[in-house]
N, C-alpha and C positions, 0 to 999 in steps of 0.2 A: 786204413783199417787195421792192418797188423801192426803199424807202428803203436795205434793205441790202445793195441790188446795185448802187445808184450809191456809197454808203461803200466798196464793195470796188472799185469802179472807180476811184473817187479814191484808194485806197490802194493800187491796183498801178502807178497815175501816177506819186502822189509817189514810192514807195518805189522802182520798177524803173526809172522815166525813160522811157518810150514808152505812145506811144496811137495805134494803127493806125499806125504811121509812127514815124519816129524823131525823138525830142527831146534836143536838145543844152541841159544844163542850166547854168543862173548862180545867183547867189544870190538871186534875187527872182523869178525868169521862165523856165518854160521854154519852150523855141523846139518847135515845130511844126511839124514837114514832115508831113502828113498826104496821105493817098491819090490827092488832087486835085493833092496840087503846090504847094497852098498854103500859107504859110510861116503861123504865127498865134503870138501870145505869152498864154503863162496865168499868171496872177499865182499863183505860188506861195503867200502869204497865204491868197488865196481856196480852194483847194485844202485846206490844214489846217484854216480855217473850216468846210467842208464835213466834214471826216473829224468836228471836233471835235463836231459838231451830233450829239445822238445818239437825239432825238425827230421821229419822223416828222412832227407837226402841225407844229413846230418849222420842221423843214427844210424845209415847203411853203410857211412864212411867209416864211421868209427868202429861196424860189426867186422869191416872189408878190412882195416888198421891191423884189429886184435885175431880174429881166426882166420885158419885157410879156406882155401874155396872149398874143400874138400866137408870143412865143419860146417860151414855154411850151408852147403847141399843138404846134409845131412840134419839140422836145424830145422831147416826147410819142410823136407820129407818130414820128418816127424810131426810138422805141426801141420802138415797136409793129410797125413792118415789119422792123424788125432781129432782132425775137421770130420773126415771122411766116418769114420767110428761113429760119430758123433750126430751125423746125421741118418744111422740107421743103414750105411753101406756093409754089405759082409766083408768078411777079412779075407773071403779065398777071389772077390772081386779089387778089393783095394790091391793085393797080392799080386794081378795080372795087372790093374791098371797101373802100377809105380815098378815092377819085375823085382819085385823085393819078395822076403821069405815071411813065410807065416810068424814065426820066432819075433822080429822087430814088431810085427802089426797086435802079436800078443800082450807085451808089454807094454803098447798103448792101451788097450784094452783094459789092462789091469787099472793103469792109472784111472783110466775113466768111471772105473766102477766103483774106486777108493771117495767115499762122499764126502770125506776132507779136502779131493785133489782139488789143487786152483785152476787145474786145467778146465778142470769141469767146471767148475764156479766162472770163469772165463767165458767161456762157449755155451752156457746157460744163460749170460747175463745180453 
C-alpha cells in the first residue's frame, strides 16, 4: 500500500510539476517552494528511479541504499501523522501517540489544508 502511494506521489510530481507548493521545472531539477518558504531542488533522475522501481522489497533497498535510518524514521513519521491528520485525529493526540512536538504535526497540517497538495490528493484518492 505505501509503496503504491508513494509511486502515485512521485508520478503526480513528475507528471503535473507541484508538491504542496509550486515547482518551477528544468531539465534535470525541479525547484521547490514548499509550505515552509523553502526553496529545495529534486533531481528529476531520482524521481523516474523511484516511479521505475516497481517492487516494494526493491524500493526499501533502494530507500535503506540512499538515506539513513534516521531519514527514514523521520519519512516515516510524517507520512504517519499526515494519515493520522487525515483522518480527523487532533494534533495534541497524534502529539502523545508518536512523543513528537505540535510544531512537526502543524506543518502537516498546513500541507493538508494547501488544496493543490498531492498529499491530499494521495490520501483522498
Amino acid at each position: 500500500m505505501v509503496f503504491s502511494l508513494l509511486q502515485r506521489a512521485a508520478r503526480l510530481i513528475f507528471n503535473r510539476g507541484f508538491w504542496a507548493g509550486k515547482i518551477m521545472g528544468s531539465a534535470r531539477f525541479f525547484k521547490i517552494d514548499n509550505t515552509d518558504g523553502i526553496d529545495m531542488s529534486v533531481d528529476k533522475e531520482l524521481l523516474e528511479v523511484v516511479l521505475a522501481i516497481k517492487d516494494v522489497d526493491e524500493l526499501m533497498a533502494f530507500f535503506k541504499d540512499i538515506f539513513t535510518p534516521a531519514e527514514l524514521d523521520d519519512i516515516s513519521l510524517r507520512w504517519k501523522l499526515l494519515k493520522d491528520l487525515h483522518q480527523g485525529v487532533t494534533q495534541r493526540k497524534i502529539a502523545e501517540k508518536y512523543g513528537i512536538s505540535l510544531c512537526k504535526i502543524t506543518r502537516g497540517s498546513k500541507v493538508l489544508k494547501n488544496k493543490d497538495s498531492v498529499v491530499l490528493k494521495v490520501l483522498n484518492s
